[in-house]
py3Dmol code that shows the C-alpha trace and the ligand (Angstrom):
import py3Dmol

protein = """\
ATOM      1  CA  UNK A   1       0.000   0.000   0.000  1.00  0.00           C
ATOM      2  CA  UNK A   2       1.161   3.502  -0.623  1.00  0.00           C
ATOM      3  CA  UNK A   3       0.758   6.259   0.719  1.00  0.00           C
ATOM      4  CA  UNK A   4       0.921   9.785  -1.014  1.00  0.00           C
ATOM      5  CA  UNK A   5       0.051  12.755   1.336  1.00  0.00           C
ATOM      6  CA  UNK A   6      -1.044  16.797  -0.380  1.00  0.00           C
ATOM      7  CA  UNK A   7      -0.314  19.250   2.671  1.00  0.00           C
ATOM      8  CA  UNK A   8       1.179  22.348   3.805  1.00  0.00           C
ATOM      9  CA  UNK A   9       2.810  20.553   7.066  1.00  0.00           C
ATOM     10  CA  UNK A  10       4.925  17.911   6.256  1.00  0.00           C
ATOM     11  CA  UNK A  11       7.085  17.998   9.072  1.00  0.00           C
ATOM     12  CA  UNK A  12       3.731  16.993  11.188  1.00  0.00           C
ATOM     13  CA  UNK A  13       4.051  13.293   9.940  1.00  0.00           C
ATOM     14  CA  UNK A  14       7.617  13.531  10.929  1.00  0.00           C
ATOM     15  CA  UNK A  15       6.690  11.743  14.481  1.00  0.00           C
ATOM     16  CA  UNK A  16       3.687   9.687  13.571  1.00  0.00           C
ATOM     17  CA  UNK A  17       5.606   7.727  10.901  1.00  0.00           C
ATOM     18  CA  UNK A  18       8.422   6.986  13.534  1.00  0.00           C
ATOM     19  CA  UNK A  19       6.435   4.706  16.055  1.00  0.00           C
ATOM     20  CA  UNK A  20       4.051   1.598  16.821  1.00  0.00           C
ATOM     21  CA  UNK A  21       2.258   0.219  13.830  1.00  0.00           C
ATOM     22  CA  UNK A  22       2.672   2.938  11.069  1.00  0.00           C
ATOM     23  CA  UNK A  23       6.486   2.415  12.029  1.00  0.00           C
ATOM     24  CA  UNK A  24       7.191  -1.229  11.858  1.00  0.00           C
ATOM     25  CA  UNK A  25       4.555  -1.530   8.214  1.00  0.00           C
ATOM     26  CA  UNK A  26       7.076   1.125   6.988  1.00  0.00           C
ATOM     27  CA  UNK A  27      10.053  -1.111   8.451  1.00  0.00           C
ATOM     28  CA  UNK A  28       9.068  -4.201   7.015  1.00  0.00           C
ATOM     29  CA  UNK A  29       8.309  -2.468   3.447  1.00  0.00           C
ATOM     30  CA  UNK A  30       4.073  -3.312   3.981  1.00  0.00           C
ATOM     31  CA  UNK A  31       3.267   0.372   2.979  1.00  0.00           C
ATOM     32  CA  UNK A  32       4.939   3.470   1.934  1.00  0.00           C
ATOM     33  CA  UNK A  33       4.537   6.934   2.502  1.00  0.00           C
ATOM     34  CA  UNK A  34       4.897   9.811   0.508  1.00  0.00           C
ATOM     35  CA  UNK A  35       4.421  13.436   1.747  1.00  0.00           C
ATOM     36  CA  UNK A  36       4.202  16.110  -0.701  1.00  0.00           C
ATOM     37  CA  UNK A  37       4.782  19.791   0.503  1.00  0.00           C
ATOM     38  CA  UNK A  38       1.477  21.522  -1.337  1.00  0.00           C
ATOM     39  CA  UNK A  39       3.976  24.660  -1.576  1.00  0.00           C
ATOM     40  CA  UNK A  40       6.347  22.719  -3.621  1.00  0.00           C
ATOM     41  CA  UNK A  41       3.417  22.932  -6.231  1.00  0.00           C
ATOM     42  CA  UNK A  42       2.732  26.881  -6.224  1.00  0.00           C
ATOM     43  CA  UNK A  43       4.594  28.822  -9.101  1.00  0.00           C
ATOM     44  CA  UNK A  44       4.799  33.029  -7.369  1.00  0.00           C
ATOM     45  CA  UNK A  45       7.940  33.456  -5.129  1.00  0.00           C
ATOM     46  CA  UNK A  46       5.590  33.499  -2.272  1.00  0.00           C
ATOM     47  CA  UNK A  47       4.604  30.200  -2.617  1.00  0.00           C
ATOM     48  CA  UNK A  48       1.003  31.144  -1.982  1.00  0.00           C
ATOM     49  CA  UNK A  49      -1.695  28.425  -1.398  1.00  0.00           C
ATOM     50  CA  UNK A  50      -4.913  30.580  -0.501  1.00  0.00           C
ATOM     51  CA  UNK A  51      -6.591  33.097  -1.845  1.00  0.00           C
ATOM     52  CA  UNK A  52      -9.851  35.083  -0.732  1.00  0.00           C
ATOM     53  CA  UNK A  53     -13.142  33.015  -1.187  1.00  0.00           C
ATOM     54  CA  UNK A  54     -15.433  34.918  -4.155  1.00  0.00           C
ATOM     55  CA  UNK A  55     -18.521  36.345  -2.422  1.00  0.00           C
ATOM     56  CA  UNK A  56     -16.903  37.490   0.670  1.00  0.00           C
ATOM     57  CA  UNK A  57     -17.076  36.341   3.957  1.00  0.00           C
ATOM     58  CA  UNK A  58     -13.800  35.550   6.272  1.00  0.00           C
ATOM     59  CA  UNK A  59     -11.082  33.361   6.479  1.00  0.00           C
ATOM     60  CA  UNK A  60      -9.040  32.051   3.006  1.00  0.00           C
ATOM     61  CA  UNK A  61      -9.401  28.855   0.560  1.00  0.00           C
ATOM     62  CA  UNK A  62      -6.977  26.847  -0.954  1.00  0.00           C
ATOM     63  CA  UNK A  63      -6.667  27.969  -4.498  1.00  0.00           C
ATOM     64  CA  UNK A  64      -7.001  24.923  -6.711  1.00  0.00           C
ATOM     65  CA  UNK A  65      -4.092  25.215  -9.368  1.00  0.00           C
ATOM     66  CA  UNK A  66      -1.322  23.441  -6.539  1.00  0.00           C
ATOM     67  CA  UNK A  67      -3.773  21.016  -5.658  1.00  0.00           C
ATOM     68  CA  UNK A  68      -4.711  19.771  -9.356  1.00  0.00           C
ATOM     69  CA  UNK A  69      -0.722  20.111 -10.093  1.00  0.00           C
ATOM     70  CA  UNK A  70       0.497  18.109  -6.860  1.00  0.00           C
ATOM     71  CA  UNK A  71      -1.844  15.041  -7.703  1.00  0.00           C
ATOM     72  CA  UNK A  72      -1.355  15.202 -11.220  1.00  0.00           C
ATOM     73  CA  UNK A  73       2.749  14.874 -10.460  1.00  0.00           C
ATOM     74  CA  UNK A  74       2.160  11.982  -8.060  1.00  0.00           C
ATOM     75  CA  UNK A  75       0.248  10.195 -10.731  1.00  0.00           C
ATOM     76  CA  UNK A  76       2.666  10.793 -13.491  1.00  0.00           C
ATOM     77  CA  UNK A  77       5.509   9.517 -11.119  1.00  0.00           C
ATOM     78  CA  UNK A  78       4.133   6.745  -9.101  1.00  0.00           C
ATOM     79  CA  UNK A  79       0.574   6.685  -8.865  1.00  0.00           C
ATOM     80  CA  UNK A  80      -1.927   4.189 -11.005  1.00  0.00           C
ATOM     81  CA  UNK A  81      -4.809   6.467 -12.224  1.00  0.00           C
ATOM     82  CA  UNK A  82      -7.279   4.064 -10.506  1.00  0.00           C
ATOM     83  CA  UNK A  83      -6.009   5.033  -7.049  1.00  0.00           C
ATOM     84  CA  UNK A  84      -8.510   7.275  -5.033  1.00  0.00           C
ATOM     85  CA  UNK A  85      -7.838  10.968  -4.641  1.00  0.00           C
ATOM     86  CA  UNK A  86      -9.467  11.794  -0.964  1.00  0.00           C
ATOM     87  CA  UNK A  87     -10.301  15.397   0.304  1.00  0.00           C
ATOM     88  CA  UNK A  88     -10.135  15.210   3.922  1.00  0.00           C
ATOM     89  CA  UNK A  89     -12.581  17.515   4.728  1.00  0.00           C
ATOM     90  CA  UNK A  90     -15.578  18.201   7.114  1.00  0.00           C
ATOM     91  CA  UNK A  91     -18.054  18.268   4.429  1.00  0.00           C
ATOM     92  CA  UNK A  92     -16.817  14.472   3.552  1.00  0.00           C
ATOM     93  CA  UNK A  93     -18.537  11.004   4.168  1.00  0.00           C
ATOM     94  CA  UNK A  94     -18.162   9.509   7.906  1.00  0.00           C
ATOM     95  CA  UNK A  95     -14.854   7.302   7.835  1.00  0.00           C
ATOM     96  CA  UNK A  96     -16.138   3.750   9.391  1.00  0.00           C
ATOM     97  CA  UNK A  97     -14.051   0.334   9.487  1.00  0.00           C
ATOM     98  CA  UNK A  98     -16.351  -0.159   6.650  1.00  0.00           C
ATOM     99  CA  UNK A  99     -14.894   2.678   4.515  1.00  0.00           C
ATOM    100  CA  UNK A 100     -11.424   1.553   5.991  1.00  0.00           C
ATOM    101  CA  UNK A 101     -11.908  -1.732   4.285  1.00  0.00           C
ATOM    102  CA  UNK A 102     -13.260  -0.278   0.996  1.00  0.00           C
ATOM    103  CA  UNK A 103      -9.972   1.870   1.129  1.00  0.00           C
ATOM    104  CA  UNK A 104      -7.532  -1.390   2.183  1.00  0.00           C
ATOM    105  CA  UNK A 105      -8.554  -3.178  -1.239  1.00  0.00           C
ATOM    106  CA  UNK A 106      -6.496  -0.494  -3.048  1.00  0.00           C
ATOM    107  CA  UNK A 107      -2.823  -0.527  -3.612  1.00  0.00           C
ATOM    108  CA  UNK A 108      -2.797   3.316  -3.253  1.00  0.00           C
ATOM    109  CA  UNK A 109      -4.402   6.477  -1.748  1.00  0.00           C
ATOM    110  CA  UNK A 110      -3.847  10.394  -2.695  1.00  0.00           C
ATOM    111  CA  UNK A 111      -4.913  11.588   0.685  1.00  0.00           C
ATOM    112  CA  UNK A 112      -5.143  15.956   0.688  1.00  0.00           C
ATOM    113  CA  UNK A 113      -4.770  17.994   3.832  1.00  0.00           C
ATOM    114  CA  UNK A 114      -7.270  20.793   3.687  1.00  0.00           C
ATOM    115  CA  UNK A 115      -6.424  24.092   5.874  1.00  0.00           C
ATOM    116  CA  UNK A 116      -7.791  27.521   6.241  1.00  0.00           C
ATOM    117  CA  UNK A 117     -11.945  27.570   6.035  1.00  0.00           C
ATOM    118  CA  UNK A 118     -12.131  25.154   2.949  1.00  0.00           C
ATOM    119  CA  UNK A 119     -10.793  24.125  -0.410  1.00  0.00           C
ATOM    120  CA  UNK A 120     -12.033  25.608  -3.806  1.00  0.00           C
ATOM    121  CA  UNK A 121     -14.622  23.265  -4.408  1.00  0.00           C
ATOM    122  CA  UNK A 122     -13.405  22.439  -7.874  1.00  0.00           C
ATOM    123  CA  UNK A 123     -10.803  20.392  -6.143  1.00  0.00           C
ATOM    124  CA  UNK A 124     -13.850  18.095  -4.270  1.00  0.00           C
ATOM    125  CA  UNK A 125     -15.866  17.874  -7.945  1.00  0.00           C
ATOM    126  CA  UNK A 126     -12.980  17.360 -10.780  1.00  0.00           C
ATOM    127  CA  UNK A 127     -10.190  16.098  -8.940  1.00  0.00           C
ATOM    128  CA  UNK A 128     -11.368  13.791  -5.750  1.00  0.00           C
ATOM    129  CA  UNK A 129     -13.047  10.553  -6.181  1.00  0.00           C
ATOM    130  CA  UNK A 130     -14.170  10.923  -2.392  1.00  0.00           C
ATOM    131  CA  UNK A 131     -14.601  13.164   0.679  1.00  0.00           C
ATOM    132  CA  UNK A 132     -13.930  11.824   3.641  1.00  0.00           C
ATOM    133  CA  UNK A 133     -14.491  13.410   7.556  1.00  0.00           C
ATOM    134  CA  UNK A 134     -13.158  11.441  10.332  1.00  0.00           C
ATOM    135  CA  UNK A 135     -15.924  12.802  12.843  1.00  0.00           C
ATOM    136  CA  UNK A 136     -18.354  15.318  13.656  1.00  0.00           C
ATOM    137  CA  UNK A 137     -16.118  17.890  15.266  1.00  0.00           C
ATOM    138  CA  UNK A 138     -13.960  20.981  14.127  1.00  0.00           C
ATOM    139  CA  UNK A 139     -10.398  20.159  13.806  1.00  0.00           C
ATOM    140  CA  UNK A 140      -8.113  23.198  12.354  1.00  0.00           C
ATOM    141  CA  UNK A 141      -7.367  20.883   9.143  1.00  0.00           C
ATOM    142  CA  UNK A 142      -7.000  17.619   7.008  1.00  0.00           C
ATOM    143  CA  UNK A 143      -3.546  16.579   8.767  1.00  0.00           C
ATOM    144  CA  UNK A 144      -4.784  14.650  11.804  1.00  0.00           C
ATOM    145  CA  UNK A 145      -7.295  12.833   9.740  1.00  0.00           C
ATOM    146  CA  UNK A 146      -5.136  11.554   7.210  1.00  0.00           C
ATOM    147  CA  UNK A 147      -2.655   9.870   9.480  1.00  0.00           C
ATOM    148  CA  UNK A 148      -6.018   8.407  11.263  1.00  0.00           C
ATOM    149  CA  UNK A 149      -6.655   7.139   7.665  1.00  0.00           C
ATOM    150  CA  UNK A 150      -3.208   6.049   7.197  1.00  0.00           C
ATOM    151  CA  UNK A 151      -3.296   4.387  10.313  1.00  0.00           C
ATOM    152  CA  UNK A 152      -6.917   2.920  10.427  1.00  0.00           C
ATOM    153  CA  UNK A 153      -5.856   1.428   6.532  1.00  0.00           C
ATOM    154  CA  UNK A 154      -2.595  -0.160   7.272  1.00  0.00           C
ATOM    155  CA  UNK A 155      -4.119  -2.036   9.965  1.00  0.00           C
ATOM    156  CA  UNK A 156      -6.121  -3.647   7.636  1.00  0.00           C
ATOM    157  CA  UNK A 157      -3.023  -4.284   4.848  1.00  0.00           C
ATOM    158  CA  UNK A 158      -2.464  -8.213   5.004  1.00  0.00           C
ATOM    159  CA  UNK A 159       0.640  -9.249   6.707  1.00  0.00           C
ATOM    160  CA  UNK A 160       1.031  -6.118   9.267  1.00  0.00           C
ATOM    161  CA  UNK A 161      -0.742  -7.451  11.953  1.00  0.00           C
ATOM    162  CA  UNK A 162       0.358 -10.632  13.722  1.00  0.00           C
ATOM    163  CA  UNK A 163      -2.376 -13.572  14.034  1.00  0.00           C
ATOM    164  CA  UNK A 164      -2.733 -12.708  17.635  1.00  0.00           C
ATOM    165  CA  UNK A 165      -3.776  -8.870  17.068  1.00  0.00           C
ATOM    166  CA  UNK A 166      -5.762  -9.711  13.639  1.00  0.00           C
ATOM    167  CA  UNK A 167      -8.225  -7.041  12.508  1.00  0.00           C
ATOM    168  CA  UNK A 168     -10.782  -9.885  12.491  1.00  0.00           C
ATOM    169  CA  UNK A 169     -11.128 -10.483  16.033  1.00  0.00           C
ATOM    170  CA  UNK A 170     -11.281  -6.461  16.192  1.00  0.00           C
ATOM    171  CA  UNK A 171     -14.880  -5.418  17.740  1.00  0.00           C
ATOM    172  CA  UNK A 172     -15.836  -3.233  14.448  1.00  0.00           C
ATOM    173  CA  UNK A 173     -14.469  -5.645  12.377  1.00  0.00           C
ATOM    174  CA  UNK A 174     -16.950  -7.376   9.703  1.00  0.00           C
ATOM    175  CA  UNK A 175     -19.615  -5.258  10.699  1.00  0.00           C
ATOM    176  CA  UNK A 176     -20.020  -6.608  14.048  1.00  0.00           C
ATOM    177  CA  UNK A 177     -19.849  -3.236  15.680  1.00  0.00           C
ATOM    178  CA  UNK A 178     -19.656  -3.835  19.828  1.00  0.00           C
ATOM    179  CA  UNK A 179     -17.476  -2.107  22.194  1.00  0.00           C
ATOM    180  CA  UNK A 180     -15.299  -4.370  24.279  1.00  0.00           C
ATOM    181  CA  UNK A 181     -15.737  -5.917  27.621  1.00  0.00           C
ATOM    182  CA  UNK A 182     -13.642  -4.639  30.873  1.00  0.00           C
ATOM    183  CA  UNK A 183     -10.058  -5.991  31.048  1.00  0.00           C
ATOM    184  CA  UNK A 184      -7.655  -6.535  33.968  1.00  0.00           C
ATOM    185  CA  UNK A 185      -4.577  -7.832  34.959  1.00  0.00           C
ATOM    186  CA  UNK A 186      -2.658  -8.261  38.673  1.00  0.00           C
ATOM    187  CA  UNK A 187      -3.358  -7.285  41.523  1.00  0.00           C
ATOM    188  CA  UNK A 188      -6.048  -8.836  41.868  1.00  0.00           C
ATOM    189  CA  UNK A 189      -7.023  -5.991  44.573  1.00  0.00           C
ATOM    190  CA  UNK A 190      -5.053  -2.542  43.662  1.00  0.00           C
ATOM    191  CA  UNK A 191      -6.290   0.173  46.767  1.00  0.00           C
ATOM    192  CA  UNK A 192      -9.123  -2.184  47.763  1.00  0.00           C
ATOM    193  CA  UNK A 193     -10.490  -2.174  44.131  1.00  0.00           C
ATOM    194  CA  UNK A 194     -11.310  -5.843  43.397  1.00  0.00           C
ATOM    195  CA  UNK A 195     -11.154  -7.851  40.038  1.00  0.00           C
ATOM    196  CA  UNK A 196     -14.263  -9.263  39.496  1.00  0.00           C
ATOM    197  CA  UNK A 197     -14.378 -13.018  41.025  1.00  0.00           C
ATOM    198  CA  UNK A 198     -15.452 -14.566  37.773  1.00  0.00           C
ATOM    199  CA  UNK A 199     -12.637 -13.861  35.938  1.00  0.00           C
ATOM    200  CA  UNK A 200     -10.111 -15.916  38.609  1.00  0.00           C
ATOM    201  CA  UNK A 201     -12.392 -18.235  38.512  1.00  0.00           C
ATOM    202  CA  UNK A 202     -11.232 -20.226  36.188  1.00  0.00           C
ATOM    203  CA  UNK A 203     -14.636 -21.219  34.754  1.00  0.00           C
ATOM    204  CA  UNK A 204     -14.352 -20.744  30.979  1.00  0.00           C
ATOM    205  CA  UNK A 205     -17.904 -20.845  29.959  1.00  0.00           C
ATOM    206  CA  UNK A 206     -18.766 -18.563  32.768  1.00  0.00           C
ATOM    207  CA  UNK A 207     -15.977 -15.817  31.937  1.00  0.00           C
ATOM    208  CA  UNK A 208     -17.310 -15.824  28.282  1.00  0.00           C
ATOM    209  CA  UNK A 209     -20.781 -15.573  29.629  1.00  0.00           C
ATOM    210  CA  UNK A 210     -19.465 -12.587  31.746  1.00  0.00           C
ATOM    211  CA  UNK A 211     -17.360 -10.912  28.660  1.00  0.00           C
ATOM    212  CA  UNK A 212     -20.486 -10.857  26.100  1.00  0.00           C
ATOM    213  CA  UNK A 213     -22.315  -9.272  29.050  1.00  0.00           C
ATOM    214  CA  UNK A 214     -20.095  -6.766  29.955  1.00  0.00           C
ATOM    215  CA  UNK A 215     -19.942  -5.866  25.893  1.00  0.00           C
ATOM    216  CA  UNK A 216     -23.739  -6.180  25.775  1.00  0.00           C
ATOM    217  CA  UNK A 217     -24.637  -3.749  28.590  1.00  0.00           C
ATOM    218  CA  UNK A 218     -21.988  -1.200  27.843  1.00  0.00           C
ATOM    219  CA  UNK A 219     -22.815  -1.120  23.976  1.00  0.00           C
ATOM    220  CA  UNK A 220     -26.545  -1.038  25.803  1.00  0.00           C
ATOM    221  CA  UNK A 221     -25.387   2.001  27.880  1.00  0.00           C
ATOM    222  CA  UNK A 222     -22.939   4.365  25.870  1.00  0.00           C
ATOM    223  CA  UNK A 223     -23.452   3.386  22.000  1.00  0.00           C
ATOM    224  CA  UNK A 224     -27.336   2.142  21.825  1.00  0.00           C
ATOM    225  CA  UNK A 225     -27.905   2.659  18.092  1.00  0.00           C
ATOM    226  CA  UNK A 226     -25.076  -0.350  17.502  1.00  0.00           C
ATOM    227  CA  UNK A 227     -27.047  -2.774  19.044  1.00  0.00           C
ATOM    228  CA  UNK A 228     -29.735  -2.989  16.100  1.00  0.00           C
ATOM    229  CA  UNK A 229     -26.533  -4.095  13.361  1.00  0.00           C
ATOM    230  CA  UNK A 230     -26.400  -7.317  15.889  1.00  0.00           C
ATOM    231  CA  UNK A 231     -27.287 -10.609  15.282  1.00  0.00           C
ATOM    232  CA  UNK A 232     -27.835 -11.837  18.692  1.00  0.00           C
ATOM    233  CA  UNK A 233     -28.277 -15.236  20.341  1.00  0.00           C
ATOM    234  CA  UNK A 234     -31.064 -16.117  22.570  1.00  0.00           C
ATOM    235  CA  UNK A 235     -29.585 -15.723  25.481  1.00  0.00           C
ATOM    236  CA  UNK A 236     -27.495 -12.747  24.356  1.00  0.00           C
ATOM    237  CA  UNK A 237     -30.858 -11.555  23.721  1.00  0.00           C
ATOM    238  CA  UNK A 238     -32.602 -12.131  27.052  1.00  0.00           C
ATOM    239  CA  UNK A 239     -29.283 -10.336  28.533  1.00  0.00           C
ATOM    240  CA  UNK A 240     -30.687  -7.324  27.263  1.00  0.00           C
ATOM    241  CA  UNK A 241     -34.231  -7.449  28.016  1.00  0.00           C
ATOM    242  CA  UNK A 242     -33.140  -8.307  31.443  1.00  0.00           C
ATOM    243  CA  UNK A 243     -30.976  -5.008  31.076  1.00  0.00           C
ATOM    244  CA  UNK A 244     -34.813  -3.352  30.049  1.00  0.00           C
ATOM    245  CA  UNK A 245     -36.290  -4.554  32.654  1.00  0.00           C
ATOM    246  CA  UNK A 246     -34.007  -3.892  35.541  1.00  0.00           C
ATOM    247  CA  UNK A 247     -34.216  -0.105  34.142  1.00  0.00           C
ATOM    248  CA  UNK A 248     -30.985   0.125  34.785  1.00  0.00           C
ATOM    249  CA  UNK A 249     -30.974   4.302  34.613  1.00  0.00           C
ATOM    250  CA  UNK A 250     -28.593   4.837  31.324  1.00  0.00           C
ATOM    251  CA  UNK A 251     -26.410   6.818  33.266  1.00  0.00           C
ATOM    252  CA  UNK A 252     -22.495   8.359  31.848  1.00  0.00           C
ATOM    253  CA  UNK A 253     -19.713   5.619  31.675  1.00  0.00           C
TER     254      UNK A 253
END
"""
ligand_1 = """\
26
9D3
C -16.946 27.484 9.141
C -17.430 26.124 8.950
N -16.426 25.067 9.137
C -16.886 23.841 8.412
C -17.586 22.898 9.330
C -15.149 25.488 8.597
C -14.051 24.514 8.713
C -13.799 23.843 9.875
C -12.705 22.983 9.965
C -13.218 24.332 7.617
C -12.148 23.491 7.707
C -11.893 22.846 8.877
C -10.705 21.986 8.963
N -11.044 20.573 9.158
C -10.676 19.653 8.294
O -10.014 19.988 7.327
C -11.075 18.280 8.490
C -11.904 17.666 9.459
C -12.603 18.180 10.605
O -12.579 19.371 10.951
N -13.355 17.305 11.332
C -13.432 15.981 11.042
N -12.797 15.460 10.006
C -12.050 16.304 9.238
S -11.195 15.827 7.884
C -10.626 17.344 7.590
"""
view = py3Dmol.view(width=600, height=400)
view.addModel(protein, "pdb")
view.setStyle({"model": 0}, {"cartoon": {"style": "trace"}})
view.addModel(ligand_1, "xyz")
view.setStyle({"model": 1}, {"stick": {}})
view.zoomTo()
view.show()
């Protein structure tokens, strides 16, 4: 998989491409990243990017001749013309592991860092194949979201993770969206807090019975609108009308 990134920071993937996963897939030659300084693409001696948006109103927006000229370089030098062009923008479609996965099937993504209030929307309708958002909150541009894509992506390249950490097993992996049961590990009492008896029980069936719990009543609690993409077992699914019925007050945490 590589990697091409458009943006006016390059120096911020400087530390995000030197540790944990993004790292060791770099390492062991499973993806490659390119970052392209959008300035490098500008042709005044002031390197200028933005301009004034037509109509008025504040703030700047990338002009779109560097854009169009950055991704048309990286395509005439190492890009297939099938790869996806992405606009990381607030205006784009929710990122999911579902979009992740759509992404993982290619052998390449143009990923663009948008700044300032916005990009010249000729960039989003002639030279993007997609718009992507990473949430519904303000962040001050496209930087953090495409090393969350690059991140979320490799993750899913086969061969980076180990079989012990496989994306399968992960809880928003083939659209089995659930959050994860509690986890501990010694003490078994840390300032008088106790690990649940259960899980030194040793009782296998009853730990797993525990687990799916746990996952059913926080997904119950915190992410509510997940629990209609399950396909739930009987007694998975009296869990949760016993969770109904106890009213349990869907309280914070
Ligand atoms: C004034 C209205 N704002 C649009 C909602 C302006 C605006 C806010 C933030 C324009 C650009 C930005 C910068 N954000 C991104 O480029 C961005 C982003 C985000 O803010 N949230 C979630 N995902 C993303 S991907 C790129």
């Amino acid at each position: 998989m590589r990697f091409h990134v458009v943006t006016i920071f390059p120096d911020f993937f400087g530390s995000i491409l030197e540790h944990g996963l993004l790292k060791r897939a770099l390492a062991a030659g499973e993806i490659e990243i390119r970052i392209h300084d959008l300035r490098e693409f500008t042709d005044d001696p002031h390197r200028t990017v933005d301009d004034r948006p037509f109509g008025g109103g504040p703030g700047m927006v990338f002009k779109p001749e560097p854009i169009f000229r950055a991704v048309e370089q990286i395509r005439a030098d190492s890009a297939d013309p099938s790869w996806p062009v992405i606009l990381l923008s607030p205006q784009g479609r929710l990122l999911t592991q579902a979009v992740a996965e759509e992404l993982a099937r290619h052998r390449g993504l143009i990923l663009i860092c948008g700044r300032y209030e916005g990009v010249d929307e000729r960039v989003a309708t002639h030279l993007t194949s997609d718009e992507l958002s990473i949430g519904d909150y303000v962040l001050s541009g496209g930087e953090l979201a495409a090393a969350v894509v690059m991140e979320c992506v490799t993750r899913l390249v086969p061969g980076v993770l180990g079989n012990e950490e496989s994306a399968q097993q992960d809880s928003f992996g083939e659209g089995q969206a659930i959050l994860d049961c509690p986890h501990y590990t010694r003490p078994a009492e840390f300032r008088g807090l106790k690990v649940p008896e259960v899980l030194l029980s040793g009782n296998h069936r009853e730990i797993s019975r525990w687990r799916r719990r746990q996952s059913l009543e926080k997904t119950w609690r915190r992410r509510p609108e997940l629990l209609a993409g399950l396909s739930l077992t009987a007694e998975e699914r009296a869990m949760l009308e016993e969770m109904e019925r106890a009213r349990v007050t869907p309280a914070p945490r």
